[in-house]
N, C-alpha and C positions, 0 to 999 in steps of 0.2 A: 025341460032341460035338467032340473033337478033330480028327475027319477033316469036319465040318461045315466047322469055324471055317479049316481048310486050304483048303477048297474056293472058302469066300468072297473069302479071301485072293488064290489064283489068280486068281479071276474078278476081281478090281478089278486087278489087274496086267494081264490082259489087257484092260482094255477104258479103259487108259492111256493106250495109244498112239492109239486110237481116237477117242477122246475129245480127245486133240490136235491131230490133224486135222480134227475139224469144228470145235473153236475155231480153230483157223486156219483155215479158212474163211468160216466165218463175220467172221471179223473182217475179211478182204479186204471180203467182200460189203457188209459195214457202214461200212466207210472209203468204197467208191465209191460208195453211196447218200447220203452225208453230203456228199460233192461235188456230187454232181448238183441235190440242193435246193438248194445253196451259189448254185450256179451260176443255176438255174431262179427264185432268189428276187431275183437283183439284174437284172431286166432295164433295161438301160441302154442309151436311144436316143443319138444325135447331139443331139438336141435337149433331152435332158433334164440337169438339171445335177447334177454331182457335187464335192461339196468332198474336197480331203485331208486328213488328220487327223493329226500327228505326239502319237504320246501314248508318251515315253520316247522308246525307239530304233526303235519300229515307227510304221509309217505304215498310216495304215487310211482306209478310205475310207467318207462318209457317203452311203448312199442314201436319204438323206430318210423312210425309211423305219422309225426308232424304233431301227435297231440300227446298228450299224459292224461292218466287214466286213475284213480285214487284206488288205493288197495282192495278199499274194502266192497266201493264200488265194483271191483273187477272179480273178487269174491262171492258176487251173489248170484247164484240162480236164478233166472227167471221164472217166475210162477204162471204155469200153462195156461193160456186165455179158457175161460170155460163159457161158454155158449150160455144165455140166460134164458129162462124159460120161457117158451111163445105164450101169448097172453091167451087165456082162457075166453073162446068168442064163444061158446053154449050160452045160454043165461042159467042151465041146468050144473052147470059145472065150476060155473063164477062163485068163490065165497062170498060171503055178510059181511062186509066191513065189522066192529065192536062199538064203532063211535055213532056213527049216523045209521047204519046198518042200511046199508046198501049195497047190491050187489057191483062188484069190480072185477076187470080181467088179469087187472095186473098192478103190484107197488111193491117199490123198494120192500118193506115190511117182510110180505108175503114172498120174497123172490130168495132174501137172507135168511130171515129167520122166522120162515113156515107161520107169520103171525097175521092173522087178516083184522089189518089195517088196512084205509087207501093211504094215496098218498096226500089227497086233501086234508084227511084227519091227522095227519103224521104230528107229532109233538116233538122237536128233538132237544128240547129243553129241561122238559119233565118224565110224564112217560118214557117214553120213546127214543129216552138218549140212552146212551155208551156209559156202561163200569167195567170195570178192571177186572181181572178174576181175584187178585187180590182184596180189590174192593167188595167183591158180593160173598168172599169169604169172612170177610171181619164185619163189614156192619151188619151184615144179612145172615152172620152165619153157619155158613153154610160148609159140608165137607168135598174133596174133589168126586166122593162118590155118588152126592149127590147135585153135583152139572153135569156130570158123564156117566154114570152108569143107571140113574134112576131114569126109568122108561116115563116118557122119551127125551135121552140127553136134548142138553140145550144147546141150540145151535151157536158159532161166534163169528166174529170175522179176525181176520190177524192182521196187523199194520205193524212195522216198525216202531223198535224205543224212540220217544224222540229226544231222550236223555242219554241214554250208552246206544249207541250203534250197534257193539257189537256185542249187546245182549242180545238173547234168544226177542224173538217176536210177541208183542202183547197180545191177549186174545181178548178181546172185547163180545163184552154179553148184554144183552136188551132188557134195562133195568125193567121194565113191565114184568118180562119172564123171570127175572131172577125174584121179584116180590111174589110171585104166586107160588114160584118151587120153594120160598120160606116159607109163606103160609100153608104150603102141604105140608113140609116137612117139621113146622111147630105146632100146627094144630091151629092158632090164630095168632092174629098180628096181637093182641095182647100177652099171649104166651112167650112171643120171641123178645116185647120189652123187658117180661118180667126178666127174660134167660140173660141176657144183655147189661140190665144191672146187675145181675147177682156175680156175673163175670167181671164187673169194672167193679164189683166191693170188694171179691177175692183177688184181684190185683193189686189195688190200693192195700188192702192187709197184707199180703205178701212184699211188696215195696215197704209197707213202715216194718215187716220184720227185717227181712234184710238190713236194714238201714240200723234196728236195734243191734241186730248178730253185729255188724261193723263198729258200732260205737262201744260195745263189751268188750270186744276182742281189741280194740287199741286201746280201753281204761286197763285189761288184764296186762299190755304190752308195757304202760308206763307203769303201772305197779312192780311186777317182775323186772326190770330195771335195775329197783333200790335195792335186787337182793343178788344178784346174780352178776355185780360186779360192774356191768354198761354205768352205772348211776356214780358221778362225782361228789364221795363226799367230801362234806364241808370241814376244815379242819379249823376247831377253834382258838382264838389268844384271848385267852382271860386277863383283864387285869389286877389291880389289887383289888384284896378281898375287903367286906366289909360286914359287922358285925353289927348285928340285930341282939340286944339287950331283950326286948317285949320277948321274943320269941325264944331265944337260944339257939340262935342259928348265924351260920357265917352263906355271906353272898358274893358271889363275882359276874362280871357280867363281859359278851367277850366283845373285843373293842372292834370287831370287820362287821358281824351282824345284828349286834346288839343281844345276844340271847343272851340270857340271865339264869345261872345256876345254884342252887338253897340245896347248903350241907348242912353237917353237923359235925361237931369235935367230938372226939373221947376224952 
C-alpha cells in the first residue's frame, strides 16, 4: 500500500509541470479568441455613429448595440493564432532534455524559446522563469545588441503592461538564456560581478559629487547675497559710550544686537 500511495505521489509531481504548460497555453489561446470576437463584434463604419461614454475614469464606447465596449479594449488588434509545432515522434529527431537528459517530443520550453527543456523538468521559479528586458539589461548587463543581434537573438514572448495599459507590450526573456548570453558576453560570471561593482562605485561617486556641486553652488548663493544687495543689512544703535582707562580706548555697544565696538580718540 505504501509503494502504491508513493507511486501516485510521483505521478502527480510529474505531470505538474505538464500540466502548466497546457494552462499556459491555453490561456494565451483563450485571451486571443476573446479579442478577436472583441474586435469582430464592434464593426464600425464611417457612417455609422458611435458615442463616448465616460463611466468613472474609463471611457467606453456605445455600439448601439446593447453592450459597451472600453476604448482601449476596442483599440487592440488581435494577434494571429499561430499553429504550435507538431511534437517531434522520430526518437532521431526528439532533443535531450539539459536536466534529466532525456529525449522528448515536445514542451512549452522547446516550443518558445528553442530551449530543450521538458516539461517535467521545467522550473518556473528559478531557471526557467520570466525577466524583463529591462531587467536582463541592468542586473545582467547586457546591451539591445546583444538580445537581438548577437547570433542567435534570444527568443521572448510579449504580454501586456500590467501597470499602464496603454504602454507598448513587455517582452519577456528566459532567465537561463539571458545568464548564458552574459557569461558569453563577459567572459565569466566572475567578470560580470567584478563589472557590476565597479558600475555601483562609479555611481555612488558620481551621486556624492553631485550632491557636493549642489551644496558649493547654494554656500556660493548665500555668500553673494551679502554683497550684491539681496542681503538685509543690520543697521546699528549704539548706546552710550564707555571708557576704558587700562587701554585707551572708548566702547559702545549697540542696544538691538548686542555688538560691541572699540575706538579710539584723537
Amino acid at each position: 500500500m505504501a509503494t502504491e500511495g508513493t507511486e501516485e505521489t510521483e505521478c502527480a509531481e510529474a505531470l505538474s509541470a505538464a500540466q502548466r504548460a497546457r494552462i499556459e497555453r491555453n490561456r494565451l489561446r483563450a485571451r486571443t479568441l476573446k479579442e478577436a470576437r472583441l474586435v469582430t463584434r464592434r464593426p464600425i463604419n464611417s457612417s455609422e455613429e458611435v458615442r463616448e461614454i465616460s463611466v468613472g475614469k474609463m471611457r467606453a464606447l456605445d455600439t448601439g448595440g446593447g453592450f459597451l465596449v472600453e476604448e482601449e479594449t476596442a483599440a487592440v488588434v488581435p494577434t494571429p493564432l499561430t499553429a504550435r509545432p507538431a511534437p517531434l515522434v522520430h526518437p532521431t529527431q526528439q532533443p535531450q532534455c539539459l536536466e534529466c537528459e532525456r529525449l522528448f517530443p515536445q514542451s512549452y520550453l522547446f516550443d518558445t524559446f528553442d530551449y530543450s527543456v521538458c516539461d517535467d523538468c521545467r522550473d518556473d521559479n528559478e531557471a526557467h522563469s520570466l525577466v524583463t528586458r529591462t531587467e536582463a539589461k541592468s542586473e545582467f548587463l547586457l546591451k539591445d545588441c546583444d538580445l537581438d543581434s548577437r547570433p542567435p537573438p534570444l527568443r521572448c514572448v510579449r504580454r501586456r503592461n500590467p501597470h499602464k495599459a496603454r504602454f507598448a507590450e513587455m517582452r519577456l526573456y528566459l532567465r537561463a538564456q539571458v545568464e548564458e548570453r552574459a557569461r558569453l558576453v563577459w567572459g565569466s560570471e566572475q567578470r560580470l560581478l567584478e563589472e557590476r561593482a565597479a558600475r555601483e562605485e562609479r555611481r555612488e561617486r558620481a551621486l556624492a559629487t553631485a550632491s557636493r556641486r549642489r551644496l558649493t553652488a547654494l554656500r556660493m548663493a548665500v555668500r553673494s547675497s551679502l554683497y550684491d544687495g539681496t542681503h538685509v543689512q543690520h543697521e546699528h544703535t549704539f548706546g552710550e559710550e564707555i571708557y576704558n582707562a587700562d587701554n585707551d580706548e572708548y566702547s559702545r555697544t549697540c542696544t538691538e544686537c548686542g555688538h560691541m565696538q572699540t575706538y579710539e580718540k584723537m
